[in-house]
C-alpha positions as CSV (number, residue, x, y, z in Angstrom):
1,X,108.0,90.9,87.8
2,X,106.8,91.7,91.3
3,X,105.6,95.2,92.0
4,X,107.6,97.0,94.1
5,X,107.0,100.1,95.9
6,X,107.1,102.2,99.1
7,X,104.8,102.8,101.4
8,X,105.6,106.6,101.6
9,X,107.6,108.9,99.6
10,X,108.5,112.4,101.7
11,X,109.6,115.1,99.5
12,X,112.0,118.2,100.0
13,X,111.5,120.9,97.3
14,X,109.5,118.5,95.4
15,X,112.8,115.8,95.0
16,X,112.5,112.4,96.6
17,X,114.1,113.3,100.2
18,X,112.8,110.2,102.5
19,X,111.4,106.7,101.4
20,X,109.9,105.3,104.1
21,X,108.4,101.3,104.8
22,X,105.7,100.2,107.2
23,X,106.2,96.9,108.3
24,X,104.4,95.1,111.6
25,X,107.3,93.2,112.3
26,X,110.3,92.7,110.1
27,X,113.5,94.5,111.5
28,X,115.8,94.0,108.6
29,X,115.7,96.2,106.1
30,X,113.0,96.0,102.9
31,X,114.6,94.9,100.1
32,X,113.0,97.7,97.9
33,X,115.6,99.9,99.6
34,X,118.1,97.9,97.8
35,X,116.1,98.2,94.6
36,X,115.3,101.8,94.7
37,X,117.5,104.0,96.8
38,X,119.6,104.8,93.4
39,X,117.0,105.3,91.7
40,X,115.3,108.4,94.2
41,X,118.7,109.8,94.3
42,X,118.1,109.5,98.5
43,X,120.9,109.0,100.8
44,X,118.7,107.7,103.4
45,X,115.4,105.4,104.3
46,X,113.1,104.8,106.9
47,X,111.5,102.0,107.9
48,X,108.7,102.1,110.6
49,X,108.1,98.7,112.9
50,X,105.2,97.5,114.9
51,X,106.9,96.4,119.0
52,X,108.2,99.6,121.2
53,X,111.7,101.3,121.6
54,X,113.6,99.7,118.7
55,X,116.4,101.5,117.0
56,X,118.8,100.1,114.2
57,X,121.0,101.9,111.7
58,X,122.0,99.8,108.6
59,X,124.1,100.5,106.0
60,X,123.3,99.3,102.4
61,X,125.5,100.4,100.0
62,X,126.7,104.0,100.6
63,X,122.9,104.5,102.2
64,X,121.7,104.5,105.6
65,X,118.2,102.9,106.7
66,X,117.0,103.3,110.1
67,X,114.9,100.7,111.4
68,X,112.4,101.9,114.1
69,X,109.7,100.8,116.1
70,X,106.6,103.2,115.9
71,X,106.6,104.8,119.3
72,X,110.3,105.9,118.7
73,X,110.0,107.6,115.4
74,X,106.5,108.6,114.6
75,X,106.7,111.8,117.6
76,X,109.6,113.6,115.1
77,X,106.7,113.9,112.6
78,X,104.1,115.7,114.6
């Protein structure tokens, strides 16, 4: 079995809140969304992309990943 993970796990009152993927260039979703989203109990995911001023909502499931380049997501956490 492959090992599957996420790159970041952001917590709210210690419970899963946000998974979060770093890719450099893939714009669809990871499939270890797909895999673990369920699992966290999360209703949404974040996947940070490499390239500038890209936005993209998808829906897998009943969740919500949002697809974003670097430069348009990264200011929120700072």
């Amino acid at each position: 079995m492959k090992h599957v993970k996420f790159d970041f796990l952001i917590t709210k009152d210690k419970l899963p809140w946000l998974p979060v993927e770093v890719k450099l260039s893939e714009r669809e979703p990871s499939p270890n969304f797909k895999i673990f989203m369920k699992q966290l109990n999360c209703s949404k995911g974040l996947q940070i992309t490499n390239g500038e001023d890209y936005l993209k909502k998808h829906k897998i499931e009943d969740f919500e990943i949002i697809v974003a380049s670097a430069d348009r997501v990264l200011p929120y956490f700072v």
